[in-house]
C-alpha positions in Angstrom: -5.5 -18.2 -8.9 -4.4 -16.3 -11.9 -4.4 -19.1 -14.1 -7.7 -20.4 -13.0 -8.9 -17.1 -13.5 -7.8 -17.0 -17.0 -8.9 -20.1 -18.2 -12.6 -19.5 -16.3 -12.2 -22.4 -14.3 -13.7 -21.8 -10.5 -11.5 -22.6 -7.6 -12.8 -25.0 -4.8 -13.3 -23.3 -1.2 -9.9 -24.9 0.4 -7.7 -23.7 -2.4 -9.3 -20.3 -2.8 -8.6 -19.7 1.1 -5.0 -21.6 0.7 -4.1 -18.6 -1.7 -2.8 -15.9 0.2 -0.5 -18.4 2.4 1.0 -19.4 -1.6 2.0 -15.2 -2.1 5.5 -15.4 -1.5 5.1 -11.6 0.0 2.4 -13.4 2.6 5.1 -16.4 3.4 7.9 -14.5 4.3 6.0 -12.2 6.2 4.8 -14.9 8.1 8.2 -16.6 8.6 9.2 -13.0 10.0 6.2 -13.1 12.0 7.2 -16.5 13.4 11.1 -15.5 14.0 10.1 -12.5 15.6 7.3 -14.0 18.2 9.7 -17.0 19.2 13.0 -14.5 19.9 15.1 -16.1 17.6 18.4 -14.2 16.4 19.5 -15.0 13.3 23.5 -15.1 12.7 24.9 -12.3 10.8 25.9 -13.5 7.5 22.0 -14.6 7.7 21.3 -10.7 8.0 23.5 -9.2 6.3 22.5 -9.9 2.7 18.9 -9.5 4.4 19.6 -5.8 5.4 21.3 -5.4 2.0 18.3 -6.1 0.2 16.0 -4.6 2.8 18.2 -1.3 2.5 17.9 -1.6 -1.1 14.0 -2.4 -1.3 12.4 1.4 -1.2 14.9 2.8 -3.8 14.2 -0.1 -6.3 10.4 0.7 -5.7 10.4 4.1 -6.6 13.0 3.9 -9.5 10.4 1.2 -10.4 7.2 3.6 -10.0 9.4 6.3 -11.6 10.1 4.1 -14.9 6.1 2.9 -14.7 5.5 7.0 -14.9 7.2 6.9 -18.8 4.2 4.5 -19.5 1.7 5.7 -21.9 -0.9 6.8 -21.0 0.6 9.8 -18.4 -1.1 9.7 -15.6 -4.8 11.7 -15.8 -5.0 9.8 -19.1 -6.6 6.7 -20.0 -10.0 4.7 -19.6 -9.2 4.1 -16.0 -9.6 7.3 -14.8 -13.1 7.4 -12.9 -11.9 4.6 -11.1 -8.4 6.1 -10.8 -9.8 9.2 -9.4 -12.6 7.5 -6.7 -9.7 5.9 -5.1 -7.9 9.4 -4.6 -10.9 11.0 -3.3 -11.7 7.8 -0.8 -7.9 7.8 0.2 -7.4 11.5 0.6 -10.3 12.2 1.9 -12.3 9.7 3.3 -9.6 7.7 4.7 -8.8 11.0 7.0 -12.0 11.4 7.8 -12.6 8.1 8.8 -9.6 7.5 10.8 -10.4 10.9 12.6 -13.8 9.5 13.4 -12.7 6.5 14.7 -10.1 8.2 16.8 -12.8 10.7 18.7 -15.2 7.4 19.1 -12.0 6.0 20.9 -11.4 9.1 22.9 -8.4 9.8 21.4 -7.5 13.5 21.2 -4.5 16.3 21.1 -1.3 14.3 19.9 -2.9 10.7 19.4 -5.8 11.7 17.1 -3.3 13.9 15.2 -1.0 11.1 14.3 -4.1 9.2 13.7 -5.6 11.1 11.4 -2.2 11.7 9.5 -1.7 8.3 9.2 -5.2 7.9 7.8 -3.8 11.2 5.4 -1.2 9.5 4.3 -0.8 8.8 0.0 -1.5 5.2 -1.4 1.7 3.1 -0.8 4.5 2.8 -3.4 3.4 -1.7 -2.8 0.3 -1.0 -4.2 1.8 -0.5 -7.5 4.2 -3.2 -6.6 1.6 -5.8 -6.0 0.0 -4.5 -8.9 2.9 -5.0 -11.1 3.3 -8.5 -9.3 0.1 -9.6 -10.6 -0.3 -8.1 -13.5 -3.6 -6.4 -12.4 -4.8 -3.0 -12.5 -1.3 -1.4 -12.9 -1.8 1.8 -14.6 -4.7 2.5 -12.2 -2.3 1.3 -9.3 0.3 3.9 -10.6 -2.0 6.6 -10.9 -3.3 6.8 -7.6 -0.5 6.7 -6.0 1.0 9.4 -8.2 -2.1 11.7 -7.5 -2.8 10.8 -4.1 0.9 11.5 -3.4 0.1 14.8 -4.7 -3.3 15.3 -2.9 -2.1 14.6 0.5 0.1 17.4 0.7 -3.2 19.7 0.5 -5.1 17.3 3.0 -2.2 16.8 5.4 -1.6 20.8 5.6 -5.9 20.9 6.2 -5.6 18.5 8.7 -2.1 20.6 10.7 -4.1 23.3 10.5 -7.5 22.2 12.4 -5.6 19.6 14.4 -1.4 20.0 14.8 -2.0 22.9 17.3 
């Protein structure tokens, strides 16, 4: 994909489709997928070093996101700043919007269409800046919006408690 891409060459249908299943993030969610659907238990010193590194996953991600914050430029700064920005406005405030939306079209209401809507609140994910990073695409823009829209929520998700935690 990313070489392809670099060298202009087009990929063919079949191998263009065949590319998520060669993410290694896609295959072992989809090996976790399959253990989990078919009941298996794994042995212990198979999930041990699994919990270990799960345990250890979110702290390496933020000390991660917190290093990528010494990168010049800060964030606010930089060329990719409009598009930067139209993310944090569509995550903190149409994604809400839209999730509440869809929640009342469902009939959801009280409890349910809060947690809905706060879910749709909620700041760009600490992965997006991993997968970012992964790829080598995007990842000061990636790093940005989740700094800001980490930042925005907190207004949005207080809006939100207000008209709908009652």
């Amino acid at each position: 994909g990313q070489k392809a891409k670099a060298l202009g060459t087009k990929l063919s249908a079949g191998r263009y489709l065949a590319l998520p299943f060669r993410n290694p993030i896609t295959i072992g969610i989809l090996l976790g997928l399959a253990v989990n659907l078919a009941g298996i238990t794994m042995p212990a010193w198979v999930m041990r070093p699994v919990d270990m590194i799960g345990a250890i996953s979110v702290p390496l991600m933020l000390l991660a996101f917190g290093v990528s914050l010494r990168l010049d430029p800060l964030p606010g700064r930089g060329e990719h700043q409009a598009q930067t920005w139209t993310v944090v406005v569509l995550k903190t405030l149409a994604h809400p919007f839209i999730a509440w939306a869809i929640g009342v079209a469902l009939g959801l209401s009280g409890p349910e269409l809060y947690a809905v809507t706060v879910l749709g609140a909620l700041p760009a994910a600490q992965n997006v800046h991993v997968i970012a990073t992964r790829y080598d695409q995007s990842e000061l823009m990636a790093r940005d919006a989740v700094f800001w829209s980490t930042i925005a929520s907190v207004g949005t998700l207080l809006v939100i408690a207000a008209l709908l935690g009652g």
